[in-house]
BALOBA-1460 file (C-alpha; in Angstrom, 3 decimals):
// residues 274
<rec num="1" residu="x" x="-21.848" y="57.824" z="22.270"/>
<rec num="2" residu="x" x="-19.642" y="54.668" z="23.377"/>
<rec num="3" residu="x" x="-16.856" y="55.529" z="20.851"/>
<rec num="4" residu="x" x="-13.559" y="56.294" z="23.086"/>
<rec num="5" residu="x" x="-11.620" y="59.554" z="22.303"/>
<rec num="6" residu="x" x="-8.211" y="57.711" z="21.827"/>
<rec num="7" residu="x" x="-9.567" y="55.637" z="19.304"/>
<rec num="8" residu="x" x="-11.170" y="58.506" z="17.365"/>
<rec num="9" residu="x" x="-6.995" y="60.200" z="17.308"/>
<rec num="10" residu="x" x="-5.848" y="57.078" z="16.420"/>
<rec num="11" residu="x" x="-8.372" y="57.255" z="13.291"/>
<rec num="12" residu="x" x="-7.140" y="60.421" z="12.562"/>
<rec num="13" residu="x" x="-3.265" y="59.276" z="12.522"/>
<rec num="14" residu="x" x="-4.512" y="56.349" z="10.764"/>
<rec num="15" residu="x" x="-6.187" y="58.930" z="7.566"/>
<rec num="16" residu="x" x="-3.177" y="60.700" z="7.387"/>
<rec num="17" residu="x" x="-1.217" y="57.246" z="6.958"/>
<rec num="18" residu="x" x="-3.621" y="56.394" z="4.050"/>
<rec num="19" residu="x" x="-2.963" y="59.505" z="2.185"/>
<rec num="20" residu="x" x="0.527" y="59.870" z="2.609"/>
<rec num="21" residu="x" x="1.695" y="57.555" z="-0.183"/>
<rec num="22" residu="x" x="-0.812" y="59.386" z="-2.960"/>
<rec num="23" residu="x" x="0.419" y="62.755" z="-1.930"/>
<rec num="24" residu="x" x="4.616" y="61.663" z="-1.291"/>
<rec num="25" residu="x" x="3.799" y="60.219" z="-4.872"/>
<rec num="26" residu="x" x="2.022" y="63.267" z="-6.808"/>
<rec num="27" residu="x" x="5.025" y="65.492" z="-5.418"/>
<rec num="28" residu="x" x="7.618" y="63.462" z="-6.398"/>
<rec num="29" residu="x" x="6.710" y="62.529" z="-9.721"/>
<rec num="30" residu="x" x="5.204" y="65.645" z="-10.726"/>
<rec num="31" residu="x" x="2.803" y="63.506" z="-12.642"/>
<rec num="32" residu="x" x="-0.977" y="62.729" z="-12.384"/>
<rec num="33" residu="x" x="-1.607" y="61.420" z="-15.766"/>
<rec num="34" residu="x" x="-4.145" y="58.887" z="-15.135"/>
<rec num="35" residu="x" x="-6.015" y="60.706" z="-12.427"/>
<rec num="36" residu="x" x="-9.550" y="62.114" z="-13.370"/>
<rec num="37" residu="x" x="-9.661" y="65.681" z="-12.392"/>
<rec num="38" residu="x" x="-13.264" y="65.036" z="-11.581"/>
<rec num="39" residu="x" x="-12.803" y="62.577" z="-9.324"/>
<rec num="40" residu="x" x="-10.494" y="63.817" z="-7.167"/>
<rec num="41" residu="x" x="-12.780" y="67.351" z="-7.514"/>
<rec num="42" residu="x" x="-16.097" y="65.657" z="-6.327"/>
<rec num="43" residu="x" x="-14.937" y="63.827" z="-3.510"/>
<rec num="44" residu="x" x="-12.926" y="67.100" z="-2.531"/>
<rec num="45" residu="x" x="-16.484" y="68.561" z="-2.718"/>
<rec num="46" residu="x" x="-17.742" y="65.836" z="-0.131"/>
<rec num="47" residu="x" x="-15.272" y="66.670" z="2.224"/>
<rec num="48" residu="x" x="-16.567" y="70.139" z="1.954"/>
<rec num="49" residu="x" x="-19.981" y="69.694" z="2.403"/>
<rec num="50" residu="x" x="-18.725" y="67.363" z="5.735"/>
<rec num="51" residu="x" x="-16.926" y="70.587" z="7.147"/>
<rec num="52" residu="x" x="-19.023" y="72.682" z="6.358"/>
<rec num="53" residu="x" x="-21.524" y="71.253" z="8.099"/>
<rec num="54" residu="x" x="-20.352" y="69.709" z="11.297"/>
<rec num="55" residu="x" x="-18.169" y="73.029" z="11.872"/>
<rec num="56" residu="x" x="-21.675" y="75.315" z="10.910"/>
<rec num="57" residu="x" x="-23.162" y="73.265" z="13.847"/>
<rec num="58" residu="x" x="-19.834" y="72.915" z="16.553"/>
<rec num="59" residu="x" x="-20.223" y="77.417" z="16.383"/>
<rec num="60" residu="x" x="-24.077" y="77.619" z="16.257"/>
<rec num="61" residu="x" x="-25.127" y="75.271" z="19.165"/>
<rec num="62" residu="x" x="-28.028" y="77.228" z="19.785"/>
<rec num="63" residu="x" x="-29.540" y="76.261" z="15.933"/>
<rec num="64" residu="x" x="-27.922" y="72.705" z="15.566"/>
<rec num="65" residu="x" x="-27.519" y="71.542" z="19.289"/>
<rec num="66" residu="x" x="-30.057" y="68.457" z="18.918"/>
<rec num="67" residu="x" x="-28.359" y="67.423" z="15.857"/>
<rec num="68" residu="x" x="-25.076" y="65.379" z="15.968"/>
<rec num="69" residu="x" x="-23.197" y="68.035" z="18.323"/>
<rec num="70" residu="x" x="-23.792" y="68.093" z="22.193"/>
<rec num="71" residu="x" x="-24.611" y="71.188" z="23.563"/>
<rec num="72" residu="x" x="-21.946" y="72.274" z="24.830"/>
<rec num="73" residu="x" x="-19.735" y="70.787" z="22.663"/>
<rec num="74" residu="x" x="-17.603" y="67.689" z="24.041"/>
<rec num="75" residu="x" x="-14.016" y="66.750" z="23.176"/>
<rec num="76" residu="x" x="-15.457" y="63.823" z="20.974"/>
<rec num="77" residu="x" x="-17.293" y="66.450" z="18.894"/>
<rec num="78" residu="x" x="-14.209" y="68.287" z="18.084"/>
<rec num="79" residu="x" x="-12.461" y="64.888" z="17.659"/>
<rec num="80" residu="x" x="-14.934" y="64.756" z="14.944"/>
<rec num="81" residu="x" x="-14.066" y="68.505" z="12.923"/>
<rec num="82" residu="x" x="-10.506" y="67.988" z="13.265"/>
<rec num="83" residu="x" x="-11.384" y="64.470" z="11.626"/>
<rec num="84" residu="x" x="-13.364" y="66.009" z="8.440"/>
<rec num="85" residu="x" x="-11.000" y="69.410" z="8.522"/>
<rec num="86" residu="x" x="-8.118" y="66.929" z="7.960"/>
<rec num="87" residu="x" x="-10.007" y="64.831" z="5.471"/>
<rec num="88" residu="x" x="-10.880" y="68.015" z="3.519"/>
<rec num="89" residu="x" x="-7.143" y="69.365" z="3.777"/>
<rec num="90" residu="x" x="-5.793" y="66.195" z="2.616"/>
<rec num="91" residu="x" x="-7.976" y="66.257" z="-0.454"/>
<rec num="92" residu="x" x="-7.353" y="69.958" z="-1.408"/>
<rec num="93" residu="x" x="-3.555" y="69.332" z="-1.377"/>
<rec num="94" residu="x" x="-4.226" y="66.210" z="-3.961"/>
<rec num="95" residu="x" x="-6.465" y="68.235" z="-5.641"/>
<rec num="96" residu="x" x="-3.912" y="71.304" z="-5.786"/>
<rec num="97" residu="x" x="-0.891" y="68.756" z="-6.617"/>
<rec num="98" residu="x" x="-3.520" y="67.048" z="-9.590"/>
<rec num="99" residu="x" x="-4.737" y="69.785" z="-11.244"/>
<rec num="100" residu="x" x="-1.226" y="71.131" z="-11.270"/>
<rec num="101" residu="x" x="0.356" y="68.091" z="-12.966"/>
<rec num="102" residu="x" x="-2.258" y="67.213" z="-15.253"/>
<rec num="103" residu="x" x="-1.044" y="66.707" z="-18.985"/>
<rec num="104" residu="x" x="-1.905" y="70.014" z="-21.215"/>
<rec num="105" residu="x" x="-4.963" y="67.445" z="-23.159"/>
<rec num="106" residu="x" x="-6.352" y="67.750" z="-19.796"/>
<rec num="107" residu="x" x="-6.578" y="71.976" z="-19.719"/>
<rec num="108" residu="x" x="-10.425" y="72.118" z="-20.154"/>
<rec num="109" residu="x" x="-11.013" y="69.619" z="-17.296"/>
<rec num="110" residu="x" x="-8.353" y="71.229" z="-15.335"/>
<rec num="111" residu="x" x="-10.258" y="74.886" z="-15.973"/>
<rec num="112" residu="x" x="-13.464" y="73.449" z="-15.224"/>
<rec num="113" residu="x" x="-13.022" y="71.364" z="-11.977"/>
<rec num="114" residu="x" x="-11.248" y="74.670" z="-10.315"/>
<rec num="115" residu="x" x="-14.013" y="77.197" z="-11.178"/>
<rec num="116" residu="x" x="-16.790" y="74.492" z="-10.023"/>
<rec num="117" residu="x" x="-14.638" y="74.046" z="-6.266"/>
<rec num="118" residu="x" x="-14.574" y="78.129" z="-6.269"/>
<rec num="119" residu="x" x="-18.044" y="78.658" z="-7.154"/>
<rec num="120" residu="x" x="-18.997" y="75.707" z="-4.235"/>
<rec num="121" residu="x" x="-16.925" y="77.091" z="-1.691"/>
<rec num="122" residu="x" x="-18.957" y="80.575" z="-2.478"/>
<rec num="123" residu="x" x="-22.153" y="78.285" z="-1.192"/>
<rec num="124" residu="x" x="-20.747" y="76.585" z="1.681"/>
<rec num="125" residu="x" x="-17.090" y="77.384" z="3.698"/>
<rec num="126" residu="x" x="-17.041" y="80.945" z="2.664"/>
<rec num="127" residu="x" x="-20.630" y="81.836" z="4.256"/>
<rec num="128" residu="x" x="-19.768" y="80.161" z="7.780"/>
<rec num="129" residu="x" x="-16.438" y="81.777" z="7.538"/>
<rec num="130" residu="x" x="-18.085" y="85.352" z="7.242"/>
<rec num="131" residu="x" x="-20.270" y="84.545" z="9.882"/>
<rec num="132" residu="x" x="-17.908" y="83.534" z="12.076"/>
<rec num="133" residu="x" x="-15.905" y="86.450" z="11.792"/>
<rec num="134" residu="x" x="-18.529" y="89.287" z="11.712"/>
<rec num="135" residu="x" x="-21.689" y="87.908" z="14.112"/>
<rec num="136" residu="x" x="-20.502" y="84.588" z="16.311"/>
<rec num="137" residu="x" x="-21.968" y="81.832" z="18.133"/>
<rec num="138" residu="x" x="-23.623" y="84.257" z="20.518"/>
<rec num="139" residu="x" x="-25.315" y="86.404" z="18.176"/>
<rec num="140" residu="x" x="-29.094" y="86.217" z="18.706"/>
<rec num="141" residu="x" x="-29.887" y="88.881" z="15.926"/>
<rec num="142" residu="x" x="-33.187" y="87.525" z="14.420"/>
<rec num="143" residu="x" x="-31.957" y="88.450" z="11.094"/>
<rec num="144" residu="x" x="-29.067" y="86.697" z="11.635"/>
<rec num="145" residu="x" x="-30.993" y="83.578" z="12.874"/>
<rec num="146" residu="x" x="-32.933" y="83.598" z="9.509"/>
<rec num="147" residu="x" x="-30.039" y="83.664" z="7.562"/>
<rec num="148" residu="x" x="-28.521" y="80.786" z="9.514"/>
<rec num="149" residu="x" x="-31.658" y="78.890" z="9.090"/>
<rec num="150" residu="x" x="-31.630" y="79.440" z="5.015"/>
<rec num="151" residu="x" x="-27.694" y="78.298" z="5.286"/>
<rec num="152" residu="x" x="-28.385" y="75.221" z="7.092"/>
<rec num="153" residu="x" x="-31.704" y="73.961" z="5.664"/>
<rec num="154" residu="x" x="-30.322" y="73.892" z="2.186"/>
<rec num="155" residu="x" x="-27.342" y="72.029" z="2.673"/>
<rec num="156" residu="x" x="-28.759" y="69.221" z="4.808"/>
<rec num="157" residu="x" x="-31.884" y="68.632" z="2.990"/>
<rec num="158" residu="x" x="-30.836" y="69.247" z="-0.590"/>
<rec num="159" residu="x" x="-26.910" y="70.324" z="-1.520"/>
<rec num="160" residu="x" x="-25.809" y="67.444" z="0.713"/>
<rec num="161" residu="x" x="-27.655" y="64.306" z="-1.071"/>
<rec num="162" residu="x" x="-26.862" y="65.543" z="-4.224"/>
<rec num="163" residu="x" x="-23.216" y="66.059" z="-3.312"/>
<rec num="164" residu="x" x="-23.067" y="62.153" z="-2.351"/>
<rec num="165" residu="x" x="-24.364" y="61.254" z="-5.388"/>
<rec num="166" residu="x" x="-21.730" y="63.094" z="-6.774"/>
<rec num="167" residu="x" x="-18.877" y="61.292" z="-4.705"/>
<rec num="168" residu="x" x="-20.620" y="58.281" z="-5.972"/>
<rec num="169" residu="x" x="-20.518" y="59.096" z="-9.865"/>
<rec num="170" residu="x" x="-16.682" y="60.174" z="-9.149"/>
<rec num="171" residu="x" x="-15.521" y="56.305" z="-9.260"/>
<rec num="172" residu="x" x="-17.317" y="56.015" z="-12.311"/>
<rec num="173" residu="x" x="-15.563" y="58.450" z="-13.843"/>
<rec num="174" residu="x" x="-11.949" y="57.444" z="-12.481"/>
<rec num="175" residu="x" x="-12.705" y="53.589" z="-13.261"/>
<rec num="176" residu="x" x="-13.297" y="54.619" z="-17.168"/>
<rec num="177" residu="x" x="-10.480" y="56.811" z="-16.778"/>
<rec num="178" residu="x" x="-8.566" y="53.813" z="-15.225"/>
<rec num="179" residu="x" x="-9.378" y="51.334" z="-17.912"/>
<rec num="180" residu="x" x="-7.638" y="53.545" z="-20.198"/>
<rec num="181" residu="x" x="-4.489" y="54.800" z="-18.631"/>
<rec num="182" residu="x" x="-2.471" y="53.413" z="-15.695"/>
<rec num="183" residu="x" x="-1.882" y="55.914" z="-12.774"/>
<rec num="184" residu="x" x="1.264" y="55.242" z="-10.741"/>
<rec num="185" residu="x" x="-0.246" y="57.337" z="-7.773"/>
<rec num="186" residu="x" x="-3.340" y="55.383" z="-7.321"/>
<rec num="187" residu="x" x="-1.176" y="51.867" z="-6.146"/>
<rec num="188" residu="x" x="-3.273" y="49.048" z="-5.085"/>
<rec num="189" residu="x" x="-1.572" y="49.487" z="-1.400"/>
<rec num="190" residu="x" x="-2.829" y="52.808" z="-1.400"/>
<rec num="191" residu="x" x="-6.279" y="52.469" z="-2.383"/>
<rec num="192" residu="x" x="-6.277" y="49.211" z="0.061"/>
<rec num="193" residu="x" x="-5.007" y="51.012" z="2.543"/>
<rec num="194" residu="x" x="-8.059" y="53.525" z="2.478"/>
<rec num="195" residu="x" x="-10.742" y="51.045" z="1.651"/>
<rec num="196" residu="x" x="-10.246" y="49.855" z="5.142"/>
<rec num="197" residu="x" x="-9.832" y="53.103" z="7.105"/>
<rec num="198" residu="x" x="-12.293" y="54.533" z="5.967"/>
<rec num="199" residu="x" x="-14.623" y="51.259" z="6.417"/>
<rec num="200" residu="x" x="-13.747" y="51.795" z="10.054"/>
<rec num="201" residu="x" x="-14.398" y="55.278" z="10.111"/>
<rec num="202" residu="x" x="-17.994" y="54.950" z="8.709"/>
<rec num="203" residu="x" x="-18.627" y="52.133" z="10.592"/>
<rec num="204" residu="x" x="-17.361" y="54.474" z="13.827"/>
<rec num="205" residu="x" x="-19.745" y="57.702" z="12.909"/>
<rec num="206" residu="x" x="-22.685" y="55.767" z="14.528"/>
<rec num="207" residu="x" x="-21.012" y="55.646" z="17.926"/>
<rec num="208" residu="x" x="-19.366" y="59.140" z="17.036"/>
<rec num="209" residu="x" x="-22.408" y="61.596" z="17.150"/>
<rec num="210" residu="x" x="-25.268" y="62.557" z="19.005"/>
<rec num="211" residu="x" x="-28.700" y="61.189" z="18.234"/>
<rec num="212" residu="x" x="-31.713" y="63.211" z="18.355"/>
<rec num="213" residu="x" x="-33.948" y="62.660" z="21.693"/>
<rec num="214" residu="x" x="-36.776" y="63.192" z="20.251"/>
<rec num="215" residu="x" x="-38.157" y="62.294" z="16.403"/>
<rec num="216" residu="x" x="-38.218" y="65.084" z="13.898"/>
<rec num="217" residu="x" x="-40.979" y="64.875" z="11.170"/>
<rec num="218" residu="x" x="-39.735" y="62.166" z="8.447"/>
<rec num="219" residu="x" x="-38.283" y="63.695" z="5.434"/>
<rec num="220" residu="x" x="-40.926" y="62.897" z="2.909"/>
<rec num="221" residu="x" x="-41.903" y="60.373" z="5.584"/>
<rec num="222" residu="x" x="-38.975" y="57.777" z="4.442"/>
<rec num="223" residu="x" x="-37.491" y="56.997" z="7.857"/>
<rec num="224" residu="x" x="-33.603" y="55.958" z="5.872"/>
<rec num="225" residu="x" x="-33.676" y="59.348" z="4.120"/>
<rec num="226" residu="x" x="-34.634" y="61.097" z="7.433"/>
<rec num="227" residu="x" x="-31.472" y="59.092" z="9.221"/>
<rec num="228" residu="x" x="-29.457" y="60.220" z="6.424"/>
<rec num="229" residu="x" x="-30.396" y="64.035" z="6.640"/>
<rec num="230" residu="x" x="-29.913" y="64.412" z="10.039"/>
<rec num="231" residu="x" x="-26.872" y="62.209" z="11.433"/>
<rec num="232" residu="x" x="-25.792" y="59.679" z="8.610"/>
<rec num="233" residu="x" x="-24.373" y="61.350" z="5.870"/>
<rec num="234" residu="x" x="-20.985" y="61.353" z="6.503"/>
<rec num="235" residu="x" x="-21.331" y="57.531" z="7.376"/>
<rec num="236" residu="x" x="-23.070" y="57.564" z="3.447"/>
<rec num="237" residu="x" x="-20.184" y="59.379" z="2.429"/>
<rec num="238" residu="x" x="-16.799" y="57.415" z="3.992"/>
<rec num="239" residu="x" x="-18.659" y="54.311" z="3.392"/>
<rec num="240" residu="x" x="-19.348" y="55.173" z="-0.301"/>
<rec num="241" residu="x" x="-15.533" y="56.272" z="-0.495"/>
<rec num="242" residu="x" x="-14.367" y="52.720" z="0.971"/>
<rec num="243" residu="x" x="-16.645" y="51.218" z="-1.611"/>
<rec num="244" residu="x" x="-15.720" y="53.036" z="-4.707"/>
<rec num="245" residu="x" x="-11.575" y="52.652" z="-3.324"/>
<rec num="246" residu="x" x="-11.647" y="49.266" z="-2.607"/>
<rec num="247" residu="x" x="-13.551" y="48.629" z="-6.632"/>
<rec num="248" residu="x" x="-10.464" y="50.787" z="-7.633"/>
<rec num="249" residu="x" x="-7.655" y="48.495" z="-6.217"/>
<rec num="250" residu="x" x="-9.549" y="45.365" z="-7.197"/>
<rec num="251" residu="x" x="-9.320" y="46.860" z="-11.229"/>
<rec num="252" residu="x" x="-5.717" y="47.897" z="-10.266"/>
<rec num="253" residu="x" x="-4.435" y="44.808" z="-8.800"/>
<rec num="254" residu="x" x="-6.364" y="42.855" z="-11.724"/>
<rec num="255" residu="x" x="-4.864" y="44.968" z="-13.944"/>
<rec num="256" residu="x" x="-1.191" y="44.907" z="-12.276"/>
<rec num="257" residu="x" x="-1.931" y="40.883" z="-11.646"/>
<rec num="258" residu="x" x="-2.466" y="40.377" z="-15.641"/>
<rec num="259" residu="x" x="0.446" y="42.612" z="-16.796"/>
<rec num="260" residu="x" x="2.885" y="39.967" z="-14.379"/>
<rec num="261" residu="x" x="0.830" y="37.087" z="-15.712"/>
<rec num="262" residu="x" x="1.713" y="38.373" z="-19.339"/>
<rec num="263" residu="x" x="5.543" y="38.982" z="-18.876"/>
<rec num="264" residu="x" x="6.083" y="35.802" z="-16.948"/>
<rec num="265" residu="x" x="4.254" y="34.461" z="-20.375"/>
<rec num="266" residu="x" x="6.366" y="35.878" z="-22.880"/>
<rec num="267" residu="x" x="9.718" y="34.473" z="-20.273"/>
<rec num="268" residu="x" x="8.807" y="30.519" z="-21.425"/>
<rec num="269" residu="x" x="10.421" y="28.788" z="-23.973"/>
<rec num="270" residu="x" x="8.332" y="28.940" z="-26.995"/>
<rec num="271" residu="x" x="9.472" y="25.115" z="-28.202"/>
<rec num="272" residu="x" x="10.076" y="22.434" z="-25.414"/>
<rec num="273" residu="x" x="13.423" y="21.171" z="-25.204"/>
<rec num="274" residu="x" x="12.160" y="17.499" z="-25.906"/>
């Protein structure tokens, strides 16, 4: 826990920065032609998982308090909600903005992609939210504490790697969408831009969190996937978003690189003078 509060705000500033140009662009344009519904939808689903999570254990200290969160919390803790809160916000406005200005050949993914986000928010925000508003943190109902227990176990040890794998498959998806039409919104400076914040911001979650005092039985006794279930996933996750953003601009600027190389082509002389 060596990471310094300032620099955590500064990473927040800095996220907002990245996304600024895709959303400034989506709204003026009124365009996403280009953009895979999908892959804006399963990396919108990441960011849900991450809230859902990390705010399920900031109000229930007395079930997650020797997982990531201090007990009480600290302000680095809720440095670290209003980090994946903004995240997930940022994503739900693209995702709004894209599904809205998707061509009509793109109705059926447009349909699909919003009733899978509504049926995943019935499995993950929705529940906390309830909770929240009819029991609280203080509520030491044993009922209550089973549910909680049945909430949490799920998503950590099975919703959450699956979801990942799902952020993963999303750059597949949007790089063979890429390869066969251009998107204006996804500019190499953008997807640049977030390659390297959120490098930094995976890189920070290991000096972000709390780490358990004492070991927990191995999750099918493979230390990584243990590491990864209780404090690394959304290190997994922003590092697997860096990844799959900076492959992105590479294909764009490649793409943008040989469409300059071609013009400047057809520019020369076709017979030299002498």
């Amino acid at each position: 826990m060596a990471f310094p509060d300032w620099l955590s705000i500064i990473l927040l500033f800095m996220t907002a920065f990245s996304f600024y140009p895709w959303v400034q662009c989506l709204w003026i344009r009124k365009d996403s032609s280009g953009i895979s519904a999908y892959y804006v939808l399963f990396n919108l689903v990441a960011a849900t998982e991450q809230f859902t999570i990390i705010f399920f254990l900031l109000v229930n200290d007395t079930v997650g308090g020797n997982l990531i969160v201090h007990t009480p919390p600290t302000t680095g803790d809720w440095i670290n909600l209003i980090q994946m809160s903004l995240f997930w916000i940022l994503l739900l406005t693209i995702f709004a903005l894209t599904l809205h200005y998707l061509p009509r050949d793109d109705l059926v993914d447009k349909r699909t992609a919003l009733v899978i986000f509504i049926a995943f928010l019935l499995v993950s925000v929705i529940p906390e939210l309830i909770d929240v508003i009819a029991g609280g943190p203080y509520d030491t109902n044993p009922d209550r504490e089973f549910l909680l227990a049945w909430f949490c176990i799920p998503h950590i040890t099975f919703i959450n790697p699956v979801v990942t794998i799902s952020l993963i498959a999303s750059f597949i998806i949007q790089i063979r969408r890429g390869l066969r039409e251009e998107s204006l919104c996804l500019s190499v400076r953008t997807l640049a831009t977030q390659a390297v914040v959120f490098a930094v911001l995976g890189a920070s979650w290991f000096f972000r969190v709390l780490w358990p005092s004492s070991r927990i039985p191995a999750f099918f006794d493979f230390p990584l996937v243990e590491w990864y279930r209780q404090i690394g996933w959304p290190a997994v996750d922003y590092l697997a978003f860096s990844i799959g953003q900076a492959i992105l601009c590479y294909i764009t600027w490649r793409r943008t690189n040989g469409r300059t190389h071609s013009l400047s082509g057809e520019r020369e002389p076709l017979l030299d003078d002498t």
